[in-house]
TIFI-310992 format. One line per field, with one value per residue (C-alpha): x, y, z. Coordinates in nm, 3 decimals, always signed. Example, Ala and Ser with C-alpha at 12.3 -4.5 7.8 and 13.67 -1.06 7.14 Angstrom:
TIFI-310992
px [+1.230 / +1.367]
py [-0.450 / -0.106]
pz [+0.780 / +0.714]
end
This chain:
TIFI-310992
px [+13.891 / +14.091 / +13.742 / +13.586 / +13.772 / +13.744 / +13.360 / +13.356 / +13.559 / +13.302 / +13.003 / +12.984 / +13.094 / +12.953 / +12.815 / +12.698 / +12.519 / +12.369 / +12.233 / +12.111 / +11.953 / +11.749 / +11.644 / +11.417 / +11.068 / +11.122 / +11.339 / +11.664 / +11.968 / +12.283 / +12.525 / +12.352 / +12.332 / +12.681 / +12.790 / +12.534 / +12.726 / +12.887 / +13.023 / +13.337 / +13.511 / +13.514 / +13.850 / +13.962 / +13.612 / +13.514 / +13.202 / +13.088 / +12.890 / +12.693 / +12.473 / +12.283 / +12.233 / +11.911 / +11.671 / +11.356 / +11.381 / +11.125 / +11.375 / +11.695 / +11.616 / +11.516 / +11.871 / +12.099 / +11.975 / +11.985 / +12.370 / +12.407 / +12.291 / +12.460 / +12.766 / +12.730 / +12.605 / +12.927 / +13.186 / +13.039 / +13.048 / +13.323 / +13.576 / +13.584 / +13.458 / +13.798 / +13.985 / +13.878 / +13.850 / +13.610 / +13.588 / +13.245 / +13.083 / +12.730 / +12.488 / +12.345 / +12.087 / +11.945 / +11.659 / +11.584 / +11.490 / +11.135 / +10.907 / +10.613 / +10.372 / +10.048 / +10.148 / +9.948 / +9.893 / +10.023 / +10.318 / +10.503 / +10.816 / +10.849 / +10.825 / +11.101 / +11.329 / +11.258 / +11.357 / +11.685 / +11.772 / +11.679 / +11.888 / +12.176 / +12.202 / +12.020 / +11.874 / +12.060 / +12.387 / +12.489 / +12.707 / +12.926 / +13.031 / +13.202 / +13.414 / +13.744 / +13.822 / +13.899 / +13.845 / +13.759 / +13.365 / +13.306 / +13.519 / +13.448 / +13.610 / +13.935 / +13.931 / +13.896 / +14.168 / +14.452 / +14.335 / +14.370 / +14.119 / +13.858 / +13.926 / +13.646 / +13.466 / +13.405 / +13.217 / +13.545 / +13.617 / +13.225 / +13.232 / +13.102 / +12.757 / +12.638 / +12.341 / +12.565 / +12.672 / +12.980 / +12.990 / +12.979 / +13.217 / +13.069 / +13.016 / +13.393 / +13.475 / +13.301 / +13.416 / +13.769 / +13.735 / +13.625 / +13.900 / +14.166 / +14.028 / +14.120 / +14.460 / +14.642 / +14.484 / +14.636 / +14.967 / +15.022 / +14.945 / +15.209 / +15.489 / +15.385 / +15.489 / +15.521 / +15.226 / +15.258 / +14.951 / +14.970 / +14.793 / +14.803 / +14.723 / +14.651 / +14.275 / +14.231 / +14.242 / +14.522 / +14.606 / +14.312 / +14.263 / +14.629 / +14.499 / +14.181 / +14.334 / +14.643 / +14.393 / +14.183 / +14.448 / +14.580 / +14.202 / +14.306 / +14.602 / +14.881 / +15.173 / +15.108 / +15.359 / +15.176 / +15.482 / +15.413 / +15.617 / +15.442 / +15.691 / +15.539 / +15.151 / +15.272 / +14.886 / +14.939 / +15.080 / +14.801 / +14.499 / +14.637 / +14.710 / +15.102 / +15.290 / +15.606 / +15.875 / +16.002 / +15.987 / +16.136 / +16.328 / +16.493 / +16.508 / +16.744 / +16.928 / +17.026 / +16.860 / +16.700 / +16.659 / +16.310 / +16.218 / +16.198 / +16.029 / +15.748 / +15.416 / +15.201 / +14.815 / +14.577 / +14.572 / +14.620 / +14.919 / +14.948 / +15.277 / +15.297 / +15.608 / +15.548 / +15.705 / +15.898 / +16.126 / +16.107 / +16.345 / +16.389 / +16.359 / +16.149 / +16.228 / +16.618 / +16.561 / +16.408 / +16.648 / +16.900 / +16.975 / +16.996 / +16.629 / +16.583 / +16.820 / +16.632 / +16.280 / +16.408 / +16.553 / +16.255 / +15.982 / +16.152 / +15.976 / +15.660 / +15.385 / +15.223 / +15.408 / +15.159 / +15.371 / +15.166 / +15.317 / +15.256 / +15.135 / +15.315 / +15.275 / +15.308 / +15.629 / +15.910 / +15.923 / +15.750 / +15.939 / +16.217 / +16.040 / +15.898 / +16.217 / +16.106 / +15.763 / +15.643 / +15.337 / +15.143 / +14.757 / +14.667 / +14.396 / +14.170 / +13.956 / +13.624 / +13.590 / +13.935 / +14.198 / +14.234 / +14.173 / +14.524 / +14.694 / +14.574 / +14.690 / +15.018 / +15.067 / +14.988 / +15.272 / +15.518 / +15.461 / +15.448 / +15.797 / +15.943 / +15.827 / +15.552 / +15.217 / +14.963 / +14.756 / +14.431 / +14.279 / +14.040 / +13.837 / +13.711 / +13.445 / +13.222 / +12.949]
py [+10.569 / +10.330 / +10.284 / +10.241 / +9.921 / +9.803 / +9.866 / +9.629 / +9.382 / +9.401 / +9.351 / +8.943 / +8.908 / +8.735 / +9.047 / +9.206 / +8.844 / +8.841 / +9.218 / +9.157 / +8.878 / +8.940 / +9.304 / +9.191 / +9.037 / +8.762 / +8.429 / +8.380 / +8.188 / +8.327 / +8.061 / +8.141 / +8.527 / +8.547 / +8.387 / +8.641 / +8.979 / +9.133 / +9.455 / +9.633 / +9.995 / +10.284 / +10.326 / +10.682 / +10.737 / +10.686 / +10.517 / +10.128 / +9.951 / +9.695 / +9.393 / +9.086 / +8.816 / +8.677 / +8.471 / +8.630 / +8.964 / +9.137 / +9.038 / +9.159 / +9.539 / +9.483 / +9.251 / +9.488 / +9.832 / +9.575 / +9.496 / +9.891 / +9.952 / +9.662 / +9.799 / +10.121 / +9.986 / +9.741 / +10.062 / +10.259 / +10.011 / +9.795 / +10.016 / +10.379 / +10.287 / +10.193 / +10.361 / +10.695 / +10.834 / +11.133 / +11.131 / +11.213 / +10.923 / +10.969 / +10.713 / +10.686 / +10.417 / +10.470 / +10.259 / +10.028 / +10.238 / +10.038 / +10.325 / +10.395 / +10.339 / +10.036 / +9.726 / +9.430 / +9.079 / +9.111 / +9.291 / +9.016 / +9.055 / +9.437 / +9.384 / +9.139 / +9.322 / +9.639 / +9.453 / +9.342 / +9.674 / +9.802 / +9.566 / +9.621 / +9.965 / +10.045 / +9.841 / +9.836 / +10.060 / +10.205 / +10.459 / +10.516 / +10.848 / +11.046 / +11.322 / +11.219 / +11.596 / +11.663 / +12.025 / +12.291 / +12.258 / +12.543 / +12.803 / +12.526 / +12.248 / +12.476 / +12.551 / +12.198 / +12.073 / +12.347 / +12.460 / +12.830 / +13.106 / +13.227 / +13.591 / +13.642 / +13.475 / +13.676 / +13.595 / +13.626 / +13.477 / +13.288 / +13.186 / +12.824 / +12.921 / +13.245 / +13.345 / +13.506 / +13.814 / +14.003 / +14.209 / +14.573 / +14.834 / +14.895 / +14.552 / +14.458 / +14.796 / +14.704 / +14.406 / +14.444 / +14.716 / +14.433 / +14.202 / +14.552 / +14.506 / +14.218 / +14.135 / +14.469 / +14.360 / +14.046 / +14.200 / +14.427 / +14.121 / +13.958 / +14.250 / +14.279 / +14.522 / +14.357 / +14.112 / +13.813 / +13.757 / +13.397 / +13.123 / +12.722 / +12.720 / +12.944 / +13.083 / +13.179 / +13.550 / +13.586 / +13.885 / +14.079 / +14.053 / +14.173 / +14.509 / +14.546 / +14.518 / +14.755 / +14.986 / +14.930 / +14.987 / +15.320 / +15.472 / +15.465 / +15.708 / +15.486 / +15.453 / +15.166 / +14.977 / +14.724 / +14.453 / +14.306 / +14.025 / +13.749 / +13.790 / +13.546 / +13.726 / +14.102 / +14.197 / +14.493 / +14.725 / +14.748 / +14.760 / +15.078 / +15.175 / +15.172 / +14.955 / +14.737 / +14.893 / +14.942 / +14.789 / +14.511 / +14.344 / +14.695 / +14.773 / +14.460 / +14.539 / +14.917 / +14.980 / +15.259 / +15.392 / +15.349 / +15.709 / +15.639 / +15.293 / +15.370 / +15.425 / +15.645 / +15.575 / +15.852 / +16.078 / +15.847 / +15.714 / +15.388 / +15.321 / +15.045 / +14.900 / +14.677 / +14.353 / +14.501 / +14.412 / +14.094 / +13.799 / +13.480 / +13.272 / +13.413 / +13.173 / +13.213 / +13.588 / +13.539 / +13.325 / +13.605 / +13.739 / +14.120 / +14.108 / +14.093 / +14.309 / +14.608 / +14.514 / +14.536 / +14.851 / +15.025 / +14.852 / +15.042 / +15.378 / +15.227 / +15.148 / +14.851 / +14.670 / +14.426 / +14.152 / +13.967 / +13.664 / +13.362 / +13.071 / +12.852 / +12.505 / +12.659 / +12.823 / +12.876 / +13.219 / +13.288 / +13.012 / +13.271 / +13.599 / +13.478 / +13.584 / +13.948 / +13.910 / +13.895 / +13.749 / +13.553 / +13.542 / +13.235 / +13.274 / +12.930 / +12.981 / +12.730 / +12.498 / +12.561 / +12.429 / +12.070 / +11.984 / +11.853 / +12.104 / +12.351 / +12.167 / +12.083 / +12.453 / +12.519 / +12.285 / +12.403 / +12.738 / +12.647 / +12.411 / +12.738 / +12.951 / +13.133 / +13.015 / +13.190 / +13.454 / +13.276 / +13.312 / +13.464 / +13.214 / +13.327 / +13.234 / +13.190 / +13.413]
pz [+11.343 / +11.560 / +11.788 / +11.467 / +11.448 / +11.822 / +11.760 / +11.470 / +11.643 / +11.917 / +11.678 / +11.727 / +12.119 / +12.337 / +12.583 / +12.258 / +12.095 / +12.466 / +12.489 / +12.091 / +12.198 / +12.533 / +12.391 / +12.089 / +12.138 / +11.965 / +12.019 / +11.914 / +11.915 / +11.996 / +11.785 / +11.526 / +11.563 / +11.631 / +11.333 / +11.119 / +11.226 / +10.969 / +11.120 / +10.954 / +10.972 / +10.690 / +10.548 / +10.674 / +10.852 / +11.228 / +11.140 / +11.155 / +10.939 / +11.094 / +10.890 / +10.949 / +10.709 / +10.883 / +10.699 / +10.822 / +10.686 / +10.892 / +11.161 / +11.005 / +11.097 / +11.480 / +11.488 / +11.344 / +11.533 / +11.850 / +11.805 / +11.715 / +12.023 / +12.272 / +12.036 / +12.225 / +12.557 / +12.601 / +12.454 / +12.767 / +13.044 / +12.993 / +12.738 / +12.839 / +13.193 / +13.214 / +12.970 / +13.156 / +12.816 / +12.776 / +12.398 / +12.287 / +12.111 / +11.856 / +11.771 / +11.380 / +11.303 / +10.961 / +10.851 / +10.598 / +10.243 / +10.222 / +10.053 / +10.204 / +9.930 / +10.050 / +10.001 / +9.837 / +9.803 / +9.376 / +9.524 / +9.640 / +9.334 / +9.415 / +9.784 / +9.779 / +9.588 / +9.835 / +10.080 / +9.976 / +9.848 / +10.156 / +10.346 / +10.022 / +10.040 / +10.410 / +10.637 / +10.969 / +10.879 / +11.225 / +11.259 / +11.550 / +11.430 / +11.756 / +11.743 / +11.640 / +11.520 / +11.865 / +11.857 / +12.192 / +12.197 / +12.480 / +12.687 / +12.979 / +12.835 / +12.758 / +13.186 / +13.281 / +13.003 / +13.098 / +13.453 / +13.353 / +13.411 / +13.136 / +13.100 / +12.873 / +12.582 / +12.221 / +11.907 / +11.699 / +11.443 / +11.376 / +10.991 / +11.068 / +11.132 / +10.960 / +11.163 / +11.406 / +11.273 / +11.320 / +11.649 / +11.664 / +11.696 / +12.080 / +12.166 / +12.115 / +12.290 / +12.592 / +12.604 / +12.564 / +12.844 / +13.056 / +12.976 / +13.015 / +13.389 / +13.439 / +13.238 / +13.411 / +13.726 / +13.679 / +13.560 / +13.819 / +14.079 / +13.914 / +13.836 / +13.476 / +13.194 / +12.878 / +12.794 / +12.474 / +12.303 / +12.167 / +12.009 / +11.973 / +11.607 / +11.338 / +11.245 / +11.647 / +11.638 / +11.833 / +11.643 / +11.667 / +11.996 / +12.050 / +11.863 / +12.077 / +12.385 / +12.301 / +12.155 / +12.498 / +12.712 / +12.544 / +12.620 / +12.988 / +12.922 / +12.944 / +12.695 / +12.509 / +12.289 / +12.047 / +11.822 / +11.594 / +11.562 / +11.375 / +11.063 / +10.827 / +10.858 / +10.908 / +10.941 / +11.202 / +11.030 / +10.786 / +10.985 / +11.150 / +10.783 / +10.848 / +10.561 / +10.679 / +10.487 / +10.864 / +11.210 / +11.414 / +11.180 / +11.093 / +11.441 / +11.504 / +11.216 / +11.336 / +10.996 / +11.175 / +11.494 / +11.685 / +11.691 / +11.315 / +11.317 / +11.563 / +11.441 / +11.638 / +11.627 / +11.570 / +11.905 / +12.138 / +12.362 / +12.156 / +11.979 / +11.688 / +11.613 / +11.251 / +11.175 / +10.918 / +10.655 / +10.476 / +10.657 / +10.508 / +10.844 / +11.090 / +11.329 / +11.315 / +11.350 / +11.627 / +11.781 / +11.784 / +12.081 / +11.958 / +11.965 / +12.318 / +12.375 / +12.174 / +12.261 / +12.612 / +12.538 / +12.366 / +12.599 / +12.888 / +12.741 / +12.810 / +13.051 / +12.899 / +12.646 / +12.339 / +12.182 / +11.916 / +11.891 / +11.586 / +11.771 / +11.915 / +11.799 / +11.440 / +11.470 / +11.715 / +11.685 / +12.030 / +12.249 / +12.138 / +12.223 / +12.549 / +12.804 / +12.647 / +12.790 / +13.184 / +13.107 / +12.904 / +12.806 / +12.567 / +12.276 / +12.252 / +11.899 / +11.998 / +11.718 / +11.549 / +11.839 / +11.855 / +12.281 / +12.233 / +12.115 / +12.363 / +12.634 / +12.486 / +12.451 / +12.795 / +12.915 / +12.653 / +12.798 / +13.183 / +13.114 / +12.963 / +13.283 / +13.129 / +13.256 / +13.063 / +13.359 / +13.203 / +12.837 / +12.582 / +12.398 / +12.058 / +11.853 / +12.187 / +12.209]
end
């Protein structure tokens, strides 16, 4: 929205009155051309509305698309040529709203008043519309931004465009077998037990791919622990079918010891230990240094160790759990993270000591 208004202020310039004016076929001069730009910004939209009050009317449309255009031409070469700024700008040109019905010599009235409608409620409204939502348009973009490595892309989380359907039971299996490869590769490079699954922002499927890959890693045999310890969601526990009438929180609280609060899951050598009780502030809970302490005590049982963490520009729950972790792998939901965000998150966690081994974009097929 703020380029919305450098855009407008650009409208009557002299580089842009210049462009307008050696681009259409016909003569024109540039005094008086300058002082016919109208071009304002949308209240509380990134788009520009550009008109010309020209007295030839077949004119007016040619004009006005012209100065769209220079508009754009000038932003590139001599603004974000500059600036170095990579936002993504979008060109809109609608066109006058003249009918298309034959016109005739006894038309004259009617074609008159077409034509100032047209130019009223039309003719030569450019939009710059670009995207000022600023959110992660491909797995790409998140490598280039934050300099990590792309574990793998999955179609999680895809509600935006419904043609894509939900992936299979066997798709998500294989592919979380292919990200196991490479996140205990990448753990045992770097010394790795316990692993924090984390987010930017809510909406990224941080938590479900915190199940898969638990789930994925207790095929091989290992003994997996999987925490929950997002305490304001509490969505583990229930997918496995467990409720949270005990786990972590209890666990802290010596409300229970943790042969009692572990879940075990099916047959296999995966562990889940629930959020828990209720706590009024998650984030003061977490600050406590008791929980450390136990979830370094009952992670020492295991092989592999799954902390699902709440994310981390949302809460500060998981700058507190991250000294209980050896590693880090950071979820990027495609379309839902703002580019920002992401790569604050990054440096929050490489400040803190906790570079994320790479990441798992969602909602990327």
């Amino acid at each position: 929205m703020q380029r919305a208004v450098i855009y407008a202020d650009l409208a009557a310039s002299d580089p842009v009155v210049r462009q307008t004016a050696a681009s259409v076929d016909f003569e024109v001069d540039a005094r008086a051309l300058a002082a016919a730009i109208t071009a304002a910004a949308r209240t509380g939209n990134p788009q520009l509305t550009v008109s010309i009050d020209w007295p030839i009317e077949a004119q007016s449309a040619a004009l006005t698309n012209a100065v769209s255009a220079a508009i754009m031409d000038y932003r590139s070469a001599a603004i974000d040529s500059v600036s170095g700024d990579s936002s993504y700008v979008e060109l809109f040109i609608s066109d006058p709203a003249l009918g298309t019905q034959k016109l005739t010599e006894s038309a004259t009235t009617a074609v008159a008043l077409g034509l100032t409608l047209g130019l009223a409620l039309g003719l030569g409204l450019a939009f710059v519309r670009y995207f000022l939502d600023r959110h992660l348009r491909t797995p790409r973009e998140a490598q280039d931004l934050t300099g990590l490595n792309l574990v793998a892309r999955l179609p999680l989380g895809i509600k935006a465009n419904q043609r894509h359907q939900p992936p299979s039971e066997a798709l998500l299996a294989d592919s979380f077998r292919r990200i196991r490869a490479v996140v205990l590769e990448r753990m045992k490079v770097a010394g790795a037990r316990n692993i924090l699954i984390t987010s930017a922002q809510e909406g990224e499927n941080a938590v479900e791919v915190a199940i898969h890959l638990a789930s994925s890693i207790a095929e091989t045999g290992m003994r997996v622990l999987l925490v929950d310890a997002d305490l304001c969601d509490r969505n583990i526990g229930t997918h496995f079918g467990f409720d949270n009438n005990g786990g972590l929180v209890d666990l802290v609280a010596e409300a229970a010891s943790s042969k009692e609060l572990l879940h075990q899951v099916g047959t296999s050598s995966l562990s889940l230990l629930t959020s828990g009780s209720k706590t009024d502030d998650g984030s003061d809970f977490m600050s406590h240094g008791a929980v450390l302490k136990k979830l370094s005590e009952l992670t020492s049982e295991f092989d592999i160790t799954v902390i699902a963490a709440p994310p981390v520009l949302s809460r500060s729950d998981t700058l507190s759990l991250l000294p209980a972790a050896d590693a880090v792998l950071l979820i990027a939901g495609v379309g839902v993270v703002h580019r920002q965000e992401l790569v604050q998150t990054v440096l929050t966690l490489d400040q803190l000591g906790k570079l994320p081994i790479g990441f798992v974009a969602t909602g990327a097929a």
